[in-house]
NULO-31345 format. One line per 5 residues: their letters; for each residue x, y, z of N, C-alpha, C. Coordinates in nm, 4 decimals. Layout:
A> X:Y:Z:X:Y:Z:X:Y:Z  ...
***
This chain:
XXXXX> 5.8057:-5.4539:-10.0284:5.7599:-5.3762:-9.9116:5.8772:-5.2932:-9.8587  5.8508:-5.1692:-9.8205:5.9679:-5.0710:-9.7719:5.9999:-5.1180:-9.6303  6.1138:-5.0438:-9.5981:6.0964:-5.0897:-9.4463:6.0301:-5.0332:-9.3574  5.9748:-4.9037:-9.4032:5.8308:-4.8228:-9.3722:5.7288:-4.9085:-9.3531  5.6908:-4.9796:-9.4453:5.5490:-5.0806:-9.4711:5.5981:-5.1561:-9.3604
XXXXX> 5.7192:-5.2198:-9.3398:5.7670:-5.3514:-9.2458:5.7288:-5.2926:-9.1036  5.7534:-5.2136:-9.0809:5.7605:-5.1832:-8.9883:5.6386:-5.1308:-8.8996  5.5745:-5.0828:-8.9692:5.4271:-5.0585:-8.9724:5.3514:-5.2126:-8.9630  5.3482:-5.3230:-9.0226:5.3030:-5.4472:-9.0041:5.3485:-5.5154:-8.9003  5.5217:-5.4495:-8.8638:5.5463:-5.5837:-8.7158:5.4625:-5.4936:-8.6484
XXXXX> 5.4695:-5.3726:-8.6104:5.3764:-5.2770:-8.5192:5.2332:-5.3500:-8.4788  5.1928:-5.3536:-8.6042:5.0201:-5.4235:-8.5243:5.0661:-5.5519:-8.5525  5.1409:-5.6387:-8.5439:5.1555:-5.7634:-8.4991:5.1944:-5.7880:-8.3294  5.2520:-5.6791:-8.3340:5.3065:-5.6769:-8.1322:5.1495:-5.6564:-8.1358  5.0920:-5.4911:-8.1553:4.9795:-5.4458:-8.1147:4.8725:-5.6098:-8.0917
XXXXX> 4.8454:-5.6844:-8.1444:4.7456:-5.7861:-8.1554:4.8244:-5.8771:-8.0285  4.9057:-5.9188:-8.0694:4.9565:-6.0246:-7.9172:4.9662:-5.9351:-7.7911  5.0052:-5.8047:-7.8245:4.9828:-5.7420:-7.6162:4.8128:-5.7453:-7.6296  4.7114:-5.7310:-7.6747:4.6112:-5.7340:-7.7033:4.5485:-5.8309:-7.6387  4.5939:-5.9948:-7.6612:4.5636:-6.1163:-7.6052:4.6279:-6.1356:-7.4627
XXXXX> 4.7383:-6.0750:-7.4582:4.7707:-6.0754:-7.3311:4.7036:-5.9834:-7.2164  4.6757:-5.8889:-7.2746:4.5554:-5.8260:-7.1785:4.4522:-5.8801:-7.1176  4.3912:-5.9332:-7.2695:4.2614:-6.0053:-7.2349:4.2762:-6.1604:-7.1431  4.3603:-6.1899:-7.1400:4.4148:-6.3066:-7.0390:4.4582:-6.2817:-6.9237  4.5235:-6.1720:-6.8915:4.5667:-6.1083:-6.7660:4.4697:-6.0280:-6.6973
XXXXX> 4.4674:-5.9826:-6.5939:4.4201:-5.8951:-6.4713:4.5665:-5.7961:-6.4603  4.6894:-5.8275:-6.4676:4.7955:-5.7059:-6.4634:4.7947:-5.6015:-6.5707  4.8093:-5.5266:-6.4660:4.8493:-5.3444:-6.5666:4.9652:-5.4003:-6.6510  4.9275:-5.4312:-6.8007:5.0170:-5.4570:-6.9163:4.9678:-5.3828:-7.0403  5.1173:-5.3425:-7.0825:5.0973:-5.2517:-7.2313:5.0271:-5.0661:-7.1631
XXXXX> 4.9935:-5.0332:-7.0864:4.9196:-4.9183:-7.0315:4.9920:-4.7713:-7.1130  5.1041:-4.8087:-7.1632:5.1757:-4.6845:-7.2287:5.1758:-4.5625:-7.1474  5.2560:-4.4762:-7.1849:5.2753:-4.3338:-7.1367:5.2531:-4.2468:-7.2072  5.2766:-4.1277:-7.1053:5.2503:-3.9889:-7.2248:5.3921:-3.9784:-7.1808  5.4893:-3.9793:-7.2488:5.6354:-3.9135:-7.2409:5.7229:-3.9675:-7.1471
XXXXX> 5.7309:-3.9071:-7.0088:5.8410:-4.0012:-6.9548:5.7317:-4.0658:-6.8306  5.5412:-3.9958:-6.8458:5.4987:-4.0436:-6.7458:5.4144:-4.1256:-6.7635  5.3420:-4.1946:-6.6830:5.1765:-4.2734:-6.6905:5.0659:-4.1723:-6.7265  5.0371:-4.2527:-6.8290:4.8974:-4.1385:-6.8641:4.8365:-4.1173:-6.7239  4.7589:-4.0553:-6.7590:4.6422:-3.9604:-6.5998:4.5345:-4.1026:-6.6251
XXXXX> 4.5035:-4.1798:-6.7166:4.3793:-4.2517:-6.6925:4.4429:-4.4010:-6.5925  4.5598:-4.4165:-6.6395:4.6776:-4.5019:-6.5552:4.6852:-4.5048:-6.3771  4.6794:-4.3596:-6.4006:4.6951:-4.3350:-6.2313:4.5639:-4.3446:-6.1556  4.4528:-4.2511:-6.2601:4.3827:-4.2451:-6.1901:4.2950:-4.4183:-6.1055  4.3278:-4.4838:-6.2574:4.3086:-4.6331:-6.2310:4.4027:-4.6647:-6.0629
XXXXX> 4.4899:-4.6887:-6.0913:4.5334:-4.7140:-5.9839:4.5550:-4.7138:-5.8356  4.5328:-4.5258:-5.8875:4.4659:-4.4840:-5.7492:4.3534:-4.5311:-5.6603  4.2242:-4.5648:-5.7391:4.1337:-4.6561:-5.7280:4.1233:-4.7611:-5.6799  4.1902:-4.8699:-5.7231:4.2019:-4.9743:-5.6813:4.2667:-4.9696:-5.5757  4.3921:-4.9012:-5.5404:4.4585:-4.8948:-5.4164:4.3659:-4.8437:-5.2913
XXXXX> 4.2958:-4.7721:-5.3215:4.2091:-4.7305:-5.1987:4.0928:-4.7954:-5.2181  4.0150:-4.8820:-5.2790:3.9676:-5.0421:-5.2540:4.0463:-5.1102:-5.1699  4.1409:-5.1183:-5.2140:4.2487:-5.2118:-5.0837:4.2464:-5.1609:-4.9720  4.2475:-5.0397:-4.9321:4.2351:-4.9783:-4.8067:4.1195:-5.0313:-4.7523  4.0195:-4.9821:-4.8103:3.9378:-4.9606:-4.7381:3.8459:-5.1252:-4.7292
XXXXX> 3.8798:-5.1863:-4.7609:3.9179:-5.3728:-4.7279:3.9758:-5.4232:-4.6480  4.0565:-5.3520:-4.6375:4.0858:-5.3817:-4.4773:4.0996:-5.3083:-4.3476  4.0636:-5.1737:-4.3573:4.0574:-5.0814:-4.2730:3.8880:-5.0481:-4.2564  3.7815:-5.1153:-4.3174:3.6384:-5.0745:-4.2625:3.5837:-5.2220:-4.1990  3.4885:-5.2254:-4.1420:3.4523:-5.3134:-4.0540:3.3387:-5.4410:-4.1554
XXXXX> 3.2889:-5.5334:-4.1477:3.2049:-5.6362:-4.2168:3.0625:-5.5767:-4.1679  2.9897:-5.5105:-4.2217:2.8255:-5.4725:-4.2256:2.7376:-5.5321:-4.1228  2.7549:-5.5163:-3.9887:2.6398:-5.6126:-3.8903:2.5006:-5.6814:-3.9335  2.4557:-5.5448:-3.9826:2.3157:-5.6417:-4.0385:2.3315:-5.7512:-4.1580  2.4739:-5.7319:-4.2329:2.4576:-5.8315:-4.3007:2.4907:-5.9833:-4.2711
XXXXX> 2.5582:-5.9588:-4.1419:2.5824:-6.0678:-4.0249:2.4321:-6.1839:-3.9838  2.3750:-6.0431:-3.9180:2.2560:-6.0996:-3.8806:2.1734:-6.1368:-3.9709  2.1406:-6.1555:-4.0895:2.0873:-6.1791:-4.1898:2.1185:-6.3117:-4.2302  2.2548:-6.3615:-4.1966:2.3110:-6.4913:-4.2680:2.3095:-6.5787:-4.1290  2.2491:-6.5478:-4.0260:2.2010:-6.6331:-3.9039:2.3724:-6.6514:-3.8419
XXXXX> 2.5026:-6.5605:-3.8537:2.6042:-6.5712:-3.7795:2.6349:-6.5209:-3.6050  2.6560:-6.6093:-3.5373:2.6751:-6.5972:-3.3973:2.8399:-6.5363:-3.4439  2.8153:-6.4001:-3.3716:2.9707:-6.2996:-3.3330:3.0053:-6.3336:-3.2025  3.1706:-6.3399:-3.2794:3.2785:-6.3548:-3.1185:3.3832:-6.2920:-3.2027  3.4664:-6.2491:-3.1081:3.5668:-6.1841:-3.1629:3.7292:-6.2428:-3.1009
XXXXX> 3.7613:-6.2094:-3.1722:3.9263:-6.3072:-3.1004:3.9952:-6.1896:-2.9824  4.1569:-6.2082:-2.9205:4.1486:-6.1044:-2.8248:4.2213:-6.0219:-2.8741  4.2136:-5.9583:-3.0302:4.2320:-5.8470:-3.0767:4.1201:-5.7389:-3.0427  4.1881:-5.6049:-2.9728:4.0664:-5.5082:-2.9398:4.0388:-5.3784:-3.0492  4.1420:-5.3718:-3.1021:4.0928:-5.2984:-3.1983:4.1860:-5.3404:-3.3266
XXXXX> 4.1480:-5.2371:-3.5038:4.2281:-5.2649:-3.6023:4.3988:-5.2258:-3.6140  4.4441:-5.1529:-3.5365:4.5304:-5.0965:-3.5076:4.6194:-5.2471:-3.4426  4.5638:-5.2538:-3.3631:4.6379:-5.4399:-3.2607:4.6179:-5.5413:-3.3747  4.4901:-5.5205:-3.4192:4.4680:-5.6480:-3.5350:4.5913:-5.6412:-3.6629  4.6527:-5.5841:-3.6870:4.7437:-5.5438:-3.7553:4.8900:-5.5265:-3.7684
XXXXX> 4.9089:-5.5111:-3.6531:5.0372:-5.5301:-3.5383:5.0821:-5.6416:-3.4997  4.9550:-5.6368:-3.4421:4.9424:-5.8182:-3.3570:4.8485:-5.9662:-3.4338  4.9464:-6.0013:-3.5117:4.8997:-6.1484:-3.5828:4.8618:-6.2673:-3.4869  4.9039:-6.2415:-3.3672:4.9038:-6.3578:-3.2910:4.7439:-6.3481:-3.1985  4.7140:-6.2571:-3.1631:4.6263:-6.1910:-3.0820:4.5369:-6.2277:-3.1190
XXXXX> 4.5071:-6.2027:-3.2670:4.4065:-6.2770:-3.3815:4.3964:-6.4534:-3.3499  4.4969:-6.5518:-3.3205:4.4731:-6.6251:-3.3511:4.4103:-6.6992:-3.2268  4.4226:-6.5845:-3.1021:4.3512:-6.6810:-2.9959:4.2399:-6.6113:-2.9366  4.1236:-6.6884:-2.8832:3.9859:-6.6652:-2.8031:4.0482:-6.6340:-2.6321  3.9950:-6.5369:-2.5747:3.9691:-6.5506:-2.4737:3.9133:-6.6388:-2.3731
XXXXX> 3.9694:-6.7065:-2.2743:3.8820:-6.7697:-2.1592:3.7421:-6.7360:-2.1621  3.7038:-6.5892:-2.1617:3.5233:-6.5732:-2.1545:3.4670:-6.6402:-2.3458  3.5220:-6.5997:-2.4108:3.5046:-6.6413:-2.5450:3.4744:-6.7728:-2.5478  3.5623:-6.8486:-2.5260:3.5570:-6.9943:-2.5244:3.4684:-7.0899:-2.4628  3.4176:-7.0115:-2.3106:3.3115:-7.0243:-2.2252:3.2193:-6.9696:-2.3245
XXXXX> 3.2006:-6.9176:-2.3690:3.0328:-6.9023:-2.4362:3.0172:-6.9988:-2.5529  3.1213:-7.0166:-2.6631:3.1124:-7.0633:-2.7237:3.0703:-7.2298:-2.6940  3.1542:-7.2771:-2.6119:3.1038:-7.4118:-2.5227:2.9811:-7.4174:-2.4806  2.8855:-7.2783:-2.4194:2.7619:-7.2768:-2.3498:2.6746:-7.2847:-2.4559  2.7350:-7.2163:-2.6237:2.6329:-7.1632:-2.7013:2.6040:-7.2469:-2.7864
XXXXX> 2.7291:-7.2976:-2.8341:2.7020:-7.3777:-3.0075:2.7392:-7.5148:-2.9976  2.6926:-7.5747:-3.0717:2.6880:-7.7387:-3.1224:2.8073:-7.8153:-3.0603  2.8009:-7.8915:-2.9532:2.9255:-7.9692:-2.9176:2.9808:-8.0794:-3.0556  3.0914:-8.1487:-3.0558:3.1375:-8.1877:-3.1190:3.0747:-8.2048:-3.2948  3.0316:-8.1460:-3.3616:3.0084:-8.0939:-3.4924:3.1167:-8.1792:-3.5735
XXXXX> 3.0118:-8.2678:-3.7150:3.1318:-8.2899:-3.7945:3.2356:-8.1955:-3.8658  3.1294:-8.0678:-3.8705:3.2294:-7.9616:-3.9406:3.2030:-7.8794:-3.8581  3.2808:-7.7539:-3.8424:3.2383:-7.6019:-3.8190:3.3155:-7.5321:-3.8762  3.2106:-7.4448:-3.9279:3.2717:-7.3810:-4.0195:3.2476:-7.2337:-3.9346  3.3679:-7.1555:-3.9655:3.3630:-7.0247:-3.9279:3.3782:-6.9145:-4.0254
XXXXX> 3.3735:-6.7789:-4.0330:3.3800:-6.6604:-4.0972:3.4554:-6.6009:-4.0481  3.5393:-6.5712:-4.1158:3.6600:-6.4285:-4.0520:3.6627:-6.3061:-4.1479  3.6582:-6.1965:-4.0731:3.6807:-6.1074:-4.1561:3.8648:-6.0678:-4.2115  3.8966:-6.1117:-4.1193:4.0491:-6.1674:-4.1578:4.1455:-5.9646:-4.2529  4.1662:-5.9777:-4.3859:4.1943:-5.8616:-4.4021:4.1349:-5.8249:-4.5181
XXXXX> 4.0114:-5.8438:-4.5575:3.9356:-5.8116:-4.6182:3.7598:-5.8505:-4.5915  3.7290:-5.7302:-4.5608:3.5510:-5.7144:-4.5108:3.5245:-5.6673:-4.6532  3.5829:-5.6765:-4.7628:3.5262:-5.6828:-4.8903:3.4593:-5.7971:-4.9187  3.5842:-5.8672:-4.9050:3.5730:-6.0510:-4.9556:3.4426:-6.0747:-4.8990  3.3944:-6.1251:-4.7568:3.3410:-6.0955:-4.6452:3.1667:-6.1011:-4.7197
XXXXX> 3.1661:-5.9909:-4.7500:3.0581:-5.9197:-4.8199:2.9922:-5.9377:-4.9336  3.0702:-5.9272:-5.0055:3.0645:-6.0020:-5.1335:3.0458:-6.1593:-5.1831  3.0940:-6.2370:-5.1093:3.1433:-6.3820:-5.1383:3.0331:-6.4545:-5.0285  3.0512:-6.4369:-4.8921:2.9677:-6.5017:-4.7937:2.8000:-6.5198:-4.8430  2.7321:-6.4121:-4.8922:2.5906:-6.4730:-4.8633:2.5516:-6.5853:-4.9916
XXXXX> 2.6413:-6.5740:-5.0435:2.6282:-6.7295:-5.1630:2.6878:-6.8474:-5.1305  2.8162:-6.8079:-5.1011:2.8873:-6.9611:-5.0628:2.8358:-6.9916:-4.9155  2.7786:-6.9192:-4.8235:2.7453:-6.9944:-4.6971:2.6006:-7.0840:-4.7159  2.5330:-7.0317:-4.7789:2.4129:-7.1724:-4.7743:2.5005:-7.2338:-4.8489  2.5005:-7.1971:-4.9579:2.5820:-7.3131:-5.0633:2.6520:-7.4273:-4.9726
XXXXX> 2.7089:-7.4083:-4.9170:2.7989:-7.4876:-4.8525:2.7714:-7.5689:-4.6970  2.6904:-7.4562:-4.6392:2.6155:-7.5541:-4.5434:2.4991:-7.6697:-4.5873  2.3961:-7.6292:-4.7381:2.3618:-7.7204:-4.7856:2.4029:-7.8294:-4.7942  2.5202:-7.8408:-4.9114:2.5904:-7.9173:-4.9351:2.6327:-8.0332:-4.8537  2.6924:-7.9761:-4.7465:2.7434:-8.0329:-4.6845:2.6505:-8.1590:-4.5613
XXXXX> 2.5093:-8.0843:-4.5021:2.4087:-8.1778:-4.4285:2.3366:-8.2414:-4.5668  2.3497:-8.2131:-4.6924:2.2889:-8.3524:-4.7779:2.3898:-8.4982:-4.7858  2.4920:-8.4088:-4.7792:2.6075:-8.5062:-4.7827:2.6153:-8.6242:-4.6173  2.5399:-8.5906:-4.5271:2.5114:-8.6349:-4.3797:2.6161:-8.5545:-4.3121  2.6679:-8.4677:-4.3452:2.7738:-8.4144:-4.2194:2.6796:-8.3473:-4.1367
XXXXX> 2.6639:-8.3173:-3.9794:2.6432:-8.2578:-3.9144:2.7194:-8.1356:-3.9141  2.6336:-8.0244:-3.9376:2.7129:-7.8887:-3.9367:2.7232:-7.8046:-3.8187  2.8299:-7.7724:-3.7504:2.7979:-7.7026:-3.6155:2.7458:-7.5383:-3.6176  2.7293:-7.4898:-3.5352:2.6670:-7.3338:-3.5241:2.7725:-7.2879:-3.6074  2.7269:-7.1944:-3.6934:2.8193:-7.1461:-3.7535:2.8261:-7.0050:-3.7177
XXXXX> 3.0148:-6.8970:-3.6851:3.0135:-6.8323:-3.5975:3.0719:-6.7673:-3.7037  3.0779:-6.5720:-3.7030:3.1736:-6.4747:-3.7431:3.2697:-6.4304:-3.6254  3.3973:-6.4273:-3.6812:3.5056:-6.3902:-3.6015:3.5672:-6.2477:-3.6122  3.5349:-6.1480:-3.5429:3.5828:-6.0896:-3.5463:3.6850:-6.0194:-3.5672  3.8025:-5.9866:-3.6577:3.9628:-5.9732:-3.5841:4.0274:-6.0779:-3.5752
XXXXX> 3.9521:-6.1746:-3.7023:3.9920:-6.3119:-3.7104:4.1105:-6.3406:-3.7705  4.2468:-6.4618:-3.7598:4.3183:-6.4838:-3.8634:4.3078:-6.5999:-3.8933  4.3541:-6.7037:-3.9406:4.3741:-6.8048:-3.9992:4.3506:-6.8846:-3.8844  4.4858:-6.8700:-3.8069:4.5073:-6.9957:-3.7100:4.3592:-7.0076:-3.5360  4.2552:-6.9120:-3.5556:4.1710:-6.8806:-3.4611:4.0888:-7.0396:-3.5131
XXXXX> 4.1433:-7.0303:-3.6209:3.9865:-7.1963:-3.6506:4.0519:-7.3111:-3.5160  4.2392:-7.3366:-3.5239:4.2043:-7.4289:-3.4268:4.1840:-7.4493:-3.2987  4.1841:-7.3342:-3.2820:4.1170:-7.2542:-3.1023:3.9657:-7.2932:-3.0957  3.9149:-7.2505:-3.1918:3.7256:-7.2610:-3.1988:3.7034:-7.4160:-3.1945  3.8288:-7.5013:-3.3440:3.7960:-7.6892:-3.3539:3.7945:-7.7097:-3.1964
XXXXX> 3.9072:-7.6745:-3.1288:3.9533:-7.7245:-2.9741:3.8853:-7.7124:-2.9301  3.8194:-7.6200:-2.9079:3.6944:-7.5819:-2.8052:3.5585:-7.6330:-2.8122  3.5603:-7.6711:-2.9561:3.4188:-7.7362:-2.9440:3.4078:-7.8928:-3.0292  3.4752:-7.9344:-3.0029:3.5651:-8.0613:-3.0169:3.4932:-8.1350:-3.1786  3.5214:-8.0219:-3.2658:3.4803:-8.0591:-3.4311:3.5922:-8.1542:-3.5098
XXXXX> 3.5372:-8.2062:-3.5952:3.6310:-8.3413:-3.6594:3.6831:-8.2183:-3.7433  3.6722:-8.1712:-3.7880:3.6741:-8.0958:-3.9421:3.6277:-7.8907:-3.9487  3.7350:-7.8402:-3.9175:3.6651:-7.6877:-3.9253:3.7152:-7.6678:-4.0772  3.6102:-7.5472:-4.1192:3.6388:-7.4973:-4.2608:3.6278:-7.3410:-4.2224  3.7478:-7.2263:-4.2340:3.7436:-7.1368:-4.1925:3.7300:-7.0473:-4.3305
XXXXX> 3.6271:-6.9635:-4.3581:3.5667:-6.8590:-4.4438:3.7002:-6.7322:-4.4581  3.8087:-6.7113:-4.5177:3.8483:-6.5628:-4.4675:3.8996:-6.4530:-4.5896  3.8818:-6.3367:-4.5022:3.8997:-6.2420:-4.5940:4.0672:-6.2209:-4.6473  4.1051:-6.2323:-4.7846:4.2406:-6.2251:-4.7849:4.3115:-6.1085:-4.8562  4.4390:-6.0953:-4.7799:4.5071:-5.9646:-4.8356:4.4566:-5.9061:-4.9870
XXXXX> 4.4023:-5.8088:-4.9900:4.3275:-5.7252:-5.1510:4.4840:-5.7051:-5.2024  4.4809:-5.7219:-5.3285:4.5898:-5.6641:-5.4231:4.5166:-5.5453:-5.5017  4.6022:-5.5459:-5.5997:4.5863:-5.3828:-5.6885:4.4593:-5.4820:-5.8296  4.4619:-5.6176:-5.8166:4.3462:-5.6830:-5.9091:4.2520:-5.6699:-5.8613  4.1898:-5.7261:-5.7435:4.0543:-5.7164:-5.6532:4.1175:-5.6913:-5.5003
XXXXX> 4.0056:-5.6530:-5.4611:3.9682:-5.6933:-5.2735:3.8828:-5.7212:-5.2175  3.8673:-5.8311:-5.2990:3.7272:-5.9312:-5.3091:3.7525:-6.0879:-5.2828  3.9046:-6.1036:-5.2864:3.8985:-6.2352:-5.2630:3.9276:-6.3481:-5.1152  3.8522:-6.4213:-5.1216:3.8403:-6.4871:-5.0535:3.8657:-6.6213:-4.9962  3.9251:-6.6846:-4.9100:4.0194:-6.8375:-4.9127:3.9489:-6.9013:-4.8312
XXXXX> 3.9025:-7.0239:-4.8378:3.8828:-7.1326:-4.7540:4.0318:-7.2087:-4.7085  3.9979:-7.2226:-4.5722:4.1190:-7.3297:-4.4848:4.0513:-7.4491:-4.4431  4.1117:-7.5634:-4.4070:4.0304:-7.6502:-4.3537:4.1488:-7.7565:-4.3388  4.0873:-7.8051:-4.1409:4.1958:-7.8865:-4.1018:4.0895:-7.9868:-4.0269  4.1298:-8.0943:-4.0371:4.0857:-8.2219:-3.9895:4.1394:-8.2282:-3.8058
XXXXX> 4.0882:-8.2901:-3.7358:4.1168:-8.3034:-3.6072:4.1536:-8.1439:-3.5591  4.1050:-8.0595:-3.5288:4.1949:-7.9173:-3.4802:4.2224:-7.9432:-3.3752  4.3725:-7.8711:-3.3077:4.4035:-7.8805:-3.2317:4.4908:-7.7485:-3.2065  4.4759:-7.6284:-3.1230:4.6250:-7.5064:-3.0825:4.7164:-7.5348:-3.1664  4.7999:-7.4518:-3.2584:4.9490:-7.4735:-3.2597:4.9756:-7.6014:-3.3974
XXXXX> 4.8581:-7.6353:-3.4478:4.8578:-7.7017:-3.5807:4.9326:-7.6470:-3.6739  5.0495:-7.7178:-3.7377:5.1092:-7.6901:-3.8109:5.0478:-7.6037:-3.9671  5.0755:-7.5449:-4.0264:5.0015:-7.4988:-4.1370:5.0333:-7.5875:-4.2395  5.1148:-7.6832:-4.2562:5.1365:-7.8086:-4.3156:5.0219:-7.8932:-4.3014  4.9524:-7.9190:-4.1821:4.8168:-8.0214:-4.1843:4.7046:-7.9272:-4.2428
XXXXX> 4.6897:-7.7734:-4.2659:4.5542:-7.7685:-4.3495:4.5905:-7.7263:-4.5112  4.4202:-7.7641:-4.5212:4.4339:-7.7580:-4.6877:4.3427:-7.6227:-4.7200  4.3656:-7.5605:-4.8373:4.3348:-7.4365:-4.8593:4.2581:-7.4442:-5.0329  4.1842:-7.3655:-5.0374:4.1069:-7.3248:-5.1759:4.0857:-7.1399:-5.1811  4.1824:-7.1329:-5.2225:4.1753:-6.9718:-5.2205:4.1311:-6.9302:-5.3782
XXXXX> 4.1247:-6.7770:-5.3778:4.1286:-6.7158:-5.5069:3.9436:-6.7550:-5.5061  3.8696:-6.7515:-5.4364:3.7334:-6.7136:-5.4501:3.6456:-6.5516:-5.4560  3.6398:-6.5743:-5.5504:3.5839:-6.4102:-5.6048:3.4943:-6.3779:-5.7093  3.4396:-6.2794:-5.7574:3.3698:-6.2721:-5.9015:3.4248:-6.3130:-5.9815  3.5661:-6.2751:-6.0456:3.6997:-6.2885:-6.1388:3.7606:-6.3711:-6.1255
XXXXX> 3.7359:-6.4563:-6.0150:3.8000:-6.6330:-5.9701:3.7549:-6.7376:-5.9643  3.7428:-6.7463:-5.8345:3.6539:-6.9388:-5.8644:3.5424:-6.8221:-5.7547  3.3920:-6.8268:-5.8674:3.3095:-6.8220:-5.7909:3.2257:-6.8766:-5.6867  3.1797:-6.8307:-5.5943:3.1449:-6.8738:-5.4655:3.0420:-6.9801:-5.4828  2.9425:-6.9790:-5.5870:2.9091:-7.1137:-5.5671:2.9804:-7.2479:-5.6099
XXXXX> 3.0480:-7.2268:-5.7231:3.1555:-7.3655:-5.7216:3.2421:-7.3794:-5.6233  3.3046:-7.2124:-5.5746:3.3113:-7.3073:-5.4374:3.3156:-7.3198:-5.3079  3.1579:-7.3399:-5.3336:3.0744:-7.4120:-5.2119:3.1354:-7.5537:-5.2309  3.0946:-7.6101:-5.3933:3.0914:-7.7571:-5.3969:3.2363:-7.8186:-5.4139  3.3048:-7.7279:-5.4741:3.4799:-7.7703:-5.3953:3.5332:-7.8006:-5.2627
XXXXX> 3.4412:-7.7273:-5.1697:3.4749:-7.7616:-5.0036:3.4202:-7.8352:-4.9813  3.2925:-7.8824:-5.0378:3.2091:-7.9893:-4.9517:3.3110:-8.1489:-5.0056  3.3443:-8.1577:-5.1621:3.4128:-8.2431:-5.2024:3.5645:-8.2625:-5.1291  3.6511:-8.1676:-5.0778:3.6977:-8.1573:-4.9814:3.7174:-8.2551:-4.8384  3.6016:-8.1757:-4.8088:3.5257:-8.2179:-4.6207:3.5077:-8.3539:-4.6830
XXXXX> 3.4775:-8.4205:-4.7539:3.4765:-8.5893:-4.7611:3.5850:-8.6522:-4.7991  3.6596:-8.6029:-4.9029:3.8056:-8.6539:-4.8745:3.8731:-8.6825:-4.7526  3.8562:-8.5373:-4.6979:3.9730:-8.5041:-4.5389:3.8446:-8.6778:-4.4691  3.7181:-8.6048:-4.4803:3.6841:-8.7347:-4.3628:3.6757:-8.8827:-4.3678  3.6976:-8.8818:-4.5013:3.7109:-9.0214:-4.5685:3.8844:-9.0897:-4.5814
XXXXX> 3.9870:-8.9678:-4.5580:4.0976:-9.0044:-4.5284:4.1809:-8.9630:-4.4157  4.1024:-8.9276:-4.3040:4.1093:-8.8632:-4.1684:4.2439:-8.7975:-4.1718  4.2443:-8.7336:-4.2634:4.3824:-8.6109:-4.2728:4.3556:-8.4926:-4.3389  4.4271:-8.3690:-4.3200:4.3838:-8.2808:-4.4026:4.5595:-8.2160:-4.4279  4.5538:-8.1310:-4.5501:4.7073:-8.1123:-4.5785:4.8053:-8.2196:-4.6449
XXXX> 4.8990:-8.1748:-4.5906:5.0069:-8.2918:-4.6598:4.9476:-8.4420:-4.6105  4.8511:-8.4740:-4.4916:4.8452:-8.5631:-4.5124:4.7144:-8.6480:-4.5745  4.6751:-8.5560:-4.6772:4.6183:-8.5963:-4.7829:4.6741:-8.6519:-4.8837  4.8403:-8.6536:-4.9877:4.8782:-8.6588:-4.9979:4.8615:-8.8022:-5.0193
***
């Protein structure tokens, strides 16, 4: 064999392994250039997806598709996306009038409550919620948990679940949220969930199941990952490290 022929054979030997690595990955790998630049189908890709990401977290979660999935809206005391964005903290707490309704409105002490945030993706939101929320409220009252009203949060972040547990004195919240879109999807979606809530809970006591999406762990498995979850945490009255 020449070193013409050789060389030509290691060629589609790389060619076949970046090949498998594609097909295993979600990252822009192997994409080649035209010369010193990204091809135009490269960019245009990219371009794409990047303004998916935008607009995931810069457009609002669909009202009627709210009202459709039987969600009671409150919003945290972020007033607009601009503060929601700025202000991480703002997100994580209810207002005095907030808290008063929520007390007047929904299920006192609930084994679970579970909430919805649109958090930074009203993709996720959209996509993921109208499967995994029965899924998971099912689940969960076959299992005997009492499920409390289940609420969408407006301008929600993470830490708003243990403002809502506090307030309506739940063993167990499981918070729904939308999470930062990358240049793969802006579709995905994380469950949190902390046992006893209380203000100011360390992020060490909750436990998390993220990466829920079409291309991830789909929303109905997991539904039945959280509900398996919610009986651990309540069967070992800890959630987080002190599951462990």
């Amino acid at each position: 064999m020449t070193n013409k022929e050789t060389r030509h054979a290691d060629d589609a030997d790389h060619e076949d392994a970046l090949e498998q690595i594609r097909n295993i990955s979600a990252s822009r790998l192997g994409v080649g250039r035209s010369g010193t630049r990204p091809r135009t189908s490269s960019v245009l890709s990219f371009r794409a997806d990047h303004a998916q990401a935008r607009d995931a977290v810069l457009t609002q979660v669909d009202e009627e598709a709210l009202d459709e999935l039987g969600l009671m809206q409150i919003q945290s005391c972020v007033t607009n996306q601009d503060q929601y964005l700025a202000r991480p903290d703002l997100g994580r707490q209810l207002s005095d009038e907030t808290s008063s309704l929520i007390r007047e409105e929904c299920i006192q002490d609930p084994d679970v409550q579970i909430i919805v945030c649109d958090g930074l993706s009203s993709t996720a939101v959209e996509e993921n919620i109208p499967d995994l929320l029965p899924m998971l409220t099912n689940g969960l009252e076959e299992q005997g948990f009492e499920v409390g009203t289940p609420l969408f949060v407006k301008y929600g972040r993470v830490d708003v679940m243990d403002a809502i547990g506090e307030e309506l004195g739940a063993t167990i919240i499981v918070n729904l949220i939308g999470e930062r879109p990358g240049l793969n999807t802006a579709k995905s979606l994380s469950a949190y969930l902390v046992y006893s809530p209380q203000r100011g809970m360390a992020t060490a006591k909750k436990s998390v199941i993220s990466n829920i999406h079409p291309d991830g762990l789909p929303a109905i498995e997991a539904g039945a990952q959280i509900v398996d979850l919610v009986k651990q945490m309540d069967e070992n009255e800890g959630s987080g490290l002190d599951l462990e």
